[in-house]
C-alpha atoms as a printed R data frame, in Angstrom:
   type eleno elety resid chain resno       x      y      z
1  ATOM     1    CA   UNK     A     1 -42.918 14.718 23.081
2  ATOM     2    CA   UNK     A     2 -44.450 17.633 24.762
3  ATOM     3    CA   UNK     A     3 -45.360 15.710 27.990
4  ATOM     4    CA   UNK     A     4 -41.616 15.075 28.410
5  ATOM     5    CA   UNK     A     5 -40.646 18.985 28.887
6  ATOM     6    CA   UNK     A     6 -42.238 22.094 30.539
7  ATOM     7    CA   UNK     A     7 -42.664 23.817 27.141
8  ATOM     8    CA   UNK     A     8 -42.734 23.429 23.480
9  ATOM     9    CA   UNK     A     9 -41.212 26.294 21.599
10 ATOM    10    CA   UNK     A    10 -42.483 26.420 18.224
11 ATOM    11    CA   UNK     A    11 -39.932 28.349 15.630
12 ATOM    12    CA   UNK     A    12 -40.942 27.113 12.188
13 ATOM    13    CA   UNK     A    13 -44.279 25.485 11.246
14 ATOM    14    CA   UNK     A    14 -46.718 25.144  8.239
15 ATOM    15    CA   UNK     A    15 -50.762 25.121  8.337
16 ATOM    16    CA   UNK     A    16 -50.657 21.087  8.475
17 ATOM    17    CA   UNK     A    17 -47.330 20.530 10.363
18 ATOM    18    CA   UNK     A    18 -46.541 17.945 13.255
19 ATOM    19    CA   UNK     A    19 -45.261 21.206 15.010
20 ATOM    20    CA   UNK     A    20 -49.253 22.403 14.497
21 ATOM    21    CA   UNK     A    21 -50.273 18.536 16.706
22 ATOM    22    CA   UNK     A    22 -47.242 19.461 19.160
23 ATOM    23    CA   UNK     A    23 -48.500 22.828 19.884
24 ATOM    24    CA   UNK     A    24 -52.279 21.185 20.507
25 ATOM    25    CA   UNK     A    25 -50.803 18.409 22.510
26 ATOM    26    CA   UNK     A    26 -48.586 20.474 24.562
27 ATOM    27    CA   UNK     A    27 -51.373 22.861 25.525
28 ATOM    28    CA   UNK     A    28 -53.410 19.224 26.232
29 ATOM    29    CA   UNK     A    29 -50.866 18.321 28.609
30 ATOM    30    CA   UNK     A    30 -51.141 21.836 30.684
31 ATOM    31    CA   UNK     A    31 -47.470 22.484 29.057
32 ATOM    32    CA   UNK     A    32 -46.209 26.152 28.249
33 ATOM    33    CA   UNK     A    33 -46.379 26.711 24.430
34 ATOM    34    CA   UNK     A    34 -43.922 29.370 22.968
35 ATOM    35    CA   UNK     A    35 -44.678 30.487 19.094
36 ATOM    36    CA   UNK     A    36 -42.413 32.358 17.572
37 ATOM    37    CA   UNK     A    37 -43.696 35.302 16.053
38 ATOM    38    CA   UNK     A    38 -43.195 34.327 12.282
39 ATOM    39    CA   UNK     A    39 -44.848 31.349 13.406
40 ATOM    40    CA   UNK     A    40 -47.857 33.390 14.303
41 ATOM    41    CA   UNK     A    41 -48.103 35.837 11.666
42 ATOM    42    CA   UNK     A    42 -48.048 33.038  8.802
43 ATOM    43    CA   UNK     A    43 -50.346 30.360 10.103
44 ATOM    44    CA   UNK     A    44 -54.133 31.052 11.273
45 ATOM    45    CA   UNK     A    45 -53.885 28.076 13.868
46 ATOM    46    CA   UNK     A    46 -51.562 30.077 15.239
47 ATOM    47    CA   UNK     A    47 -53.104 33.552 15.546
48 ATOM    48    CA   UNK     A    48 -56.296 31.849 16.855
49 ATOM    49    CA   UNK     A    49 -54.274 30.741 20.053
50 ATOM    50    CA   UNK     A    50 -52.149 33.991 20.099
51 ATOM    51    CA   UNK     A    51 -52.213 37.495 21.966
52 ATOM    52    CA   UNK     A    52 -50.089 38.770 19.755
53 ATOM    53    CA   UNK     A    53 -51.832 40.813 16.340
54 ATOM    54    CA   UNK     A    54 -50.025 42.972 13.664
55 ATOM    55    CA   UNK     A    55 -49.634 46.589 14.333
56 ATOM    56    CA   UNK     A    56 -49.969 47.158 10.636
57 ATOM    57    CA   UNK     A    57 -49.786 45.132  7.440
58 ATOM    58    CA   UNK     A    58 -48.394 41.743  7.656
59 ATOM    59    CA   UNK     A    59 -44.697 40.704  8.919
60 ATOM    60    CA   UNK     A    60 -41.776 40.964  5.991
């Protein structure tokens, strides 16, 4: 799917979710991938391809 829009946006996904392939696919396919933060802060897949980092403690 990503190779049929300019960006994925990712707002919920798990450690071994499709949304995890998406994300890897979209970026594959030279495709704008959006994570939402909650996204980030709960899945290491996702911090490893993030800028974004906790101020302090983990997200509520």
């Amino acid at each position: 799917m990503s190779g049929y829009g300019r960006a994925t946006i990712v707002v919920e996904a798990g450690e071994a979710s499709g949304a995890r392939i998406q994300a890897r696919v979209g970026v594959e396919h030279g495709r704008a991938v959006i994570l939402r933060d909650r996204v980030v802060w709960a899945n290491d897949w996702a911090r490893s391809r993030s800028p974004l980092r906790p101020l302090s403690g983990s997200m509520p």
